[in-house]
C-alpha positions in Angstrom: 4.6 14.8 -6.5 5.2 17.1 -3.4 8.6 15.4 -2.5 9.8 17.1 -5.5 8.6 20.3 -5.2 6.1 20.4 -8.5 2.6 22.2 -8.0 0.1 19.5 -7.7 -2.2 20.7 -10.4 -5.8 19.5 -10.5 -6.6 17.8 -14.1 -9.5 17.2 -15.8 -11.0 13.8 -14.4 -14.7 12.1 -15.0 -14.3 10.5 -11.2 -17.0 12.5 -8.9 -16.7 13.3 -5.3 -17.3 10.5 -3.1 -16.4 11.7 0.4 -15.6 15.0 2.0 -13.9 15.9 5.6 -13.6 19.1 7.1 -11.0 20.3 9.6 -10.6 24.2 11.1 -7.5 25.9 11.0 -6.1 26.3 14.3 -7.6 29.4 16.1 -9.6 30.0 12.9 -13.4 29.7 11.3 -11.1 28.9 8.0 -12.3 25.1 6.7 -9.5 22.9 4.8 -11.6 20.3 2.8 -10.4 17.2 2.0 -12.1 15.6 -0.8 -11.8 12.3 -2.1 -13.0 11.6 -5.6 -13.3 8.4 -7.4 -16.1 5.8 -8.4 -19.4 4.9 -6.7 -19.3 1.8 -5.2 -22.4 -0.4 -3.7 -23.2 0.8 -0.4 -22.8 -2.6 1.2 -19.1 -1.3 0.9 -17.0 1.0 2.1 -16.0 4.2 0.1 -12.9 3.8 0.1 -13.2 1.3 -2.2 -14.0 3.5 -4.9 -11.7 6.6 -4.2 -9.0 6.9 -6.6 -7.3 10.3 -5.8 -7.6 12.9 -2.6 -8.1 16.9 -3.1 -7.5 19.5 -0.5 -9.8 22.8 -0.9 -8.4 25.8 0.7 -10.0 28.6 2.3 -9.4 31.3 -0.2 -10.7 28.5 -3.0 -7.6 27.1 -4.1 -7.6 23.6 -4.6 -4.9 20.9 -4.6 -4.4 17.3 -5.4 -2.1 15.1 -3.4 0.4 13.0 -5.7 1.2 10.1 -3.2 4.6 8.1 -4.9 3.1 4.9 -5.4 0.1 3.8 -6.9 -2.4 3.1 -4.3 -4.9 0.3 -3.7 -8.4 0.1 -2.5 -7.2 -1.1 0.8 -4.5 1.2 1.3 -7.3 4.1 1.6 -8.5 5.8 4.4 -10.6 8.8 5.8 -8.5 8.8 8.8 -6.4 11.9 7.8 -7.0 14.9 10.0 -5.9 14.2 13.6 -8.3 15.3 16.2 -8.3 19.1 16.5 -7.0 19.4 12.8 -3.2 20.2 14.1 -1.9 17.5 11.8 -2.7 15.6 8.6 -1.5 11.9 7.5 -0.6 11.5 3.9 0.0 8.2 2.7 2.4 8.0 0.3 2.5 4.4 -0.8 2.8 0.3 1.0 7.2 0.8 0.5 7.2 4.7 1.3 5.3 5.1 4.0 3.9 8.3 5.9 4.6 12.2 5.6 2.6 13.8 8.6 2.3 17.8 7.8 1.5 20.6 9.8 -2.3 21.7 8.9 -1.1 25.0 8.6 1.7 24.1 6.3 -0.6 21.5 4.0 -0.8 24.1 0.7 2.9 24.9 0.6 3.7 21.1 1.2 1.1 20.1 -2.0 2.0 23.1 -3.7 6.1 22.1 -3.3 7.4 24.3 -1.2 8.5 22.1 1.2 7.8 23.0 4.6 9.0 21.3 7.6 7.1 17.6 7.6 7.9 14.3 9.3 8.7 11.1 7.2 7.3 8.0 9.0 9.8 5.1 8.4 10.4 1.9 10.1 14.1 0.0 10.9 13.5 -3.2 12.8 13.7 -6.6 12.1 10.9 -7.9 10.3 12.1 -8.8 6.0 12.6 -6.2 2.9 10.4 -5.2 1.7 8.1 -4.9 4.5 5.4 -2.3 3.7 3.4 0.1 5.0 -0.8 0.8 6.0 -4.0 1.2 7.9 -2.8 4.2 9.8 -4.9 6.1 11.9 -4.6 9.1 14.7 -5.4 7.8 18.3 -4.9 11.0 19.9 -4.7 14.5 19.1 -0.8 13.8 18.4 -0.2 10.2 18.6 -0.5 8.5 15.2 -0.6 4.5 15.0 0.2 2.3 11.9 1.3 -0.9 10.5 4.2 -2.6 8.8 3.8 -5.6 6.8 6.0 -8.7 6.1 6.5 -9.5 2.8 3.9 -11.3 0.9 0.6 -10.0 2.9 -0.3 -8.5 -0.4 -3.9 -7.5 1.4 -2.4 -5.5 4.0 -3.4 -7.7 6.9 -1.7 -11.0 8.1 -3.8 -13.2 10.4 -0.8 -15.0 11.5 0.4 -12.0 13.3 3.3 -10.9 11.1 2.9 -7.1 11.5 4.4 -4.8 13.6 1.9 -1.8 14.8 3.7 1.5 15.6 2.9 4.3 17.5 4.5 7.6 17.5 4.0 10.9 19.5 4.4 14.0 18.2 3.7 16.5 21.4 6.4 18.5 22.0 8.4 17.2 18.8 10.8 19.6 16.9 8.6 20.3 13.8 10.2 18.5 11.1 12.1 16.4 13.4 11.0 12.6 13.3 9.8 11.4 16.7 11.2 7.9 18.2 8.3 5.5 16.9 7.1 3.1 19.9 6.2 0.0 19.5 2.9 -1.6 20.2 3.0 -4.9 21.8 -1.1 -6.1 21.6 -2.5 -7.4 18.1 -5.6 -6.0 16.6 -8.2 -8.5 15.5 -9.0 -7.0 12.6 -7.6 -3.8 10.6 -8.5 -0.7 11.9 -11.9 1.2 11.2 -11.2 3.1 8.1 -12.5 6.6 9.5 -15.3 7.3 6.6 -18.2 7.0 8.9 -17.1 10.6 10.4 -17.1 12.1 6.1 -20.1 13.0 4.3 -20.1 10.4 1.8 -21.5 11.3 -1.7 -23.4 10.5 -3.5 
């Protein structure tokens, strides 16, 4: 996985492209791709449910697949990666690990292991071990909002209002330095949109 510096090589896979996001290097024309690859699923349902691994394609043709820690569920998926204006991307590493969120311009070294600057994501308070992590989202060009879990809520979402939902800010931030997370006092209805209406979905 990237934590550990180890290249993130792609191997050979009969799972097919299901969704596909682009995002502009800063100042550039230069596309980053993200691809998500996985099974078709009925398209009464989302995507996501399908996706089993995420690829980055770079501009010179490289491509690289991201190794998150833990093995990740159907619902722990997303298309909500690439904060507006493509500054940042949100990598979900796994429900007990949490986020890294890297520096667009720094994504190939970080998937590649070199180990750029990046920030880790990780919440402190009071609800129980293990608490775990999900449905993040960007709701700004450099605010990024998620959610921490009791224990037991298995699908991610509690009904009963045992989640915490984080925000944190990342304008003017030291790069690599965590920002102070803040949290958010109103309760969603429902989990957040999972951002795939904005990919071309395949096939």
């Amino acid at each position: 996985m990237p934590t550990d510096a180890s290249p993130a090589a792609i191997e050979t896979s009969a799972d097919i492209p299901l969704a596909t996001l682009r995002c502009a290097l800063a100042g550039t024309s230069k596309d980053v791709l993200a691809r998500w690859f996985g099974e078709p699923v009925p398209r009464e349902f989302s995507p996501v449910f399908g996706f089993h691994s995420l690829r980055f394609q770079f501009p010179r043709g490289e491509e690289l697949e991201f190794k998150p820690e833990e093995l990740l569920f159907p619902a722990d998926w997303n298309c909500n990666i690439f904060s507006p204006g493509c500054r940042y991307v949100a990598l979900f590493l796994g429900r007990s690990v949490g986020y890294h969120i890297v520096e667009l311009e720094a994504l190939q070294d970080y998937l590649a292991g070199r180990r750029p600057p990046f920030v880790t994501l990780h919440y402190s308070g009071e609800l129980p071990e293990p608490h775990h992590y999900g449905h993040g989202r960007w709701v700004s060009p450099t605010e990024f909002e998620f959610f921490v879990f009791a224990p037991g809520d298995v699908d991610g979402w509690d009904a009963e209002g045992t989640s915490v939902r984080l925000r944190v800010e990342f304008a003017g931030a030291r790069q690599g330095a965590a920002p102070p997370l803040q949290m958010i006092q109103e309760k969603l209805a429902h989990p957040p949109d999972d951002g795939c209406a904005a990919a071309d979905v395949h096939p």
